[in-house]
SEZAFI-749432 format. One record per residue: x, y, z of N, C-alpha, C in turn. Coordinates in steps of 0.001 Angstrom, whole numbers, plus 500000, padded with zeros to 6 digits. Each point is the difference from the previous one (the first is absolute). Example, Ala and Ser with C-alpha at 12.3 -4.5 7.8 and 13.67 -1.06 7.14 Angstrom:
! SEZAFI-749432
513190494310507800499110501190500000500900501200500000499650501050499280500820501190500060499230501090500730
! end
This chain:
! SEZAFI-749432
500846498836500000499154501164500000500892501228500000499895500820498701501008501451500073499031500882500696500462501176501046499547500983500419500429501051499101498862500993499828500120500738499111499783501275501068499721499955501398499597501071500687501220499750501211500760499612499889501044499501501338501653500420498953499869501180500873501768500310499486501360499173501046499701498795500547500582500085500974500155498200499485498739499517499821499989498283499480499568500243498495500642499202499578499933499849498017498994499071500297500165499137499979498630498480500159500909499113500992498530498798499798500071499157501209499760498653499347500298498803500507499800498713499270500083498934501197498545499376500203499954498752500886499787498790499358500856499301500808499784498036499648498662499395500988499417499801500030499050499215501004500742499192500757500557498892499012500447498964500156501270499608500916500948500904500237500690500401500658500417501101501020498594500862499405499570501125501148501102500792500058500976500346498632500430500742499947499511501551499455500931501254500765499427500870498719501381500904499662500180500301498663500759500634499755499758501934500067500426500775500591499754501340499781501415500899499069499254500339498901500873500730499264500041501457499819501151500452500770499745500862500144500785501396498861499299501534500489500201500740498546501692500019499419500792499890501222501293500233499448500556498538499916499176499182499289500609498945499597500338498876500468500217500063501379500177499002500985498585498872500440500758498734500037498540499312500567500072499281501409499456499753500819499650499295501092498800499020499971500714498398500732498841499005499869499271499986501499499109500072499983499900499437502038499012498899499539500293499060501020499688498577500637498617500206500850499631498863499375498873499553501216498807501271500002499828500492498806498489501152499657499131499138499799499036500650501007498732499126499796499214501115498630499394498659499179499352501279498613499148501235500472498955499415501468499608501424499893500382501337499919501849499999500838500823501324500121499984500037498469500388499585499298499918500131498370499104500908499289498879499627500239498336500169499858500047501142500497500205500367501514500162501204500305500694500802499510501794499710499534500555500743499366499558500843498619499635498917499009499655500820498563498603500575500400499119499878501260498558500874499721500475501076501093500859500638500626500582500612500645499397502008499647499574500898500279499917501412499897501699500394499682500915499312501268501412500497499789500905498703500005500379499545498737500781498348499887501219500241501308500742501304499705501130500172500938499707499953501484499024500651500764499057499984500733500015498841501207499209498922498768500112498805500251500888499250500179500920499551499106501316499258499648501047500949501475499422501040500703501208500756500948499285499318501310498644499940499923499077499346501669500029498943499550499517498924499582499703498833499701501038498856499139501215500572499675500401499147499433501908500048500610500315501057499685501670500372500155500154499458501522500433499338500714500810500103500978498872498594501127499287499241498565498992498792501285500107499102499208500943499490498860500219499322499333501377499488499656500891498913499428501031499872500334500011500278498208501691500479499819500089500643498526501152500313499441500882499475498722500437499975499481500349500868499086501321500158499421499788501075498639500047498918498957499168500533498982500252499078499018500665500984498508499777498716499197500711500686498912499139499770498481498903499796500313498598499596499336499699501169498883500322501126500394499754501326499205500049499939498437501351499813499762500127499505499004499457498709499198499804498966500678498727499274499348498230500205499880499936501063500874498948500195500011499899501193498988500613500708499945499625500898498389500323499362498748500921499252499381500134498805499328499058499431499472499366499184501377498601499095499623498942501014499903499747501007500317499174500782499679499836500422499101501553500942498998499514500189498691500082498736499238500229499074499948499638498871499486498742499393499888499137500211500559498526499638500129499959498850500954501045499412500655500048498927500906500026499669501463499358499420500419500026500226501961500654498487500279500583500833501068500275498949501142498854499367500377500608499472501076498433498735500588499646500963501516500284501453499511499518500801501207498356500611499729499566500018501171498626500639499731500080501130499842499299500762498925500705501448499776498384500970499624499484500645500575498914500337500185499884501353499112499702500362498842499633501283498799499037500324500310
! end
């Protein structure tokens, strides 16, 4: 899911299946956190303020990684192709 109203998160991308979510953020950098239950998800993309959210509800109650996904994730994107992530438009 790209934010088009969040200068702060570019988009967001959850697995169910692993209850991961990736947050990508505007300057390029990404972070995975562990163990998201989908509703924080759900909450995230229907959010008034994505940043908001992702600063109370998500940053600092989740365990989290940097990843290096960025680059595959714009890749498979202009490509017309997804990962096996749930990706919510």
């Amino acid at each position: 899911m790209e934010f088009q109203k969040s200068s702060v998160i570019h988009a967001a991308e959850y697995d169910a299946a692993s209850r991961t979510l990736d947050i990508i953020f505007s300057n390029g950098s990404c972070i995975t956190y562990f163990g998201v239950p989908g509703r924080e998800y759900e909450g995230l993309v229907n959010a008034a303020s994505v940043a908001e959210y992702f600063k109370t509800r998500i940053r600092g109650r989740y365990a989290c990684e940097e990843c290096v996904e960025t680059r595959r994730w714009r890749s498979t994107k202009n490509a017309g192709t997804r990962r096996s992530r749930r990706t919510i438009h």
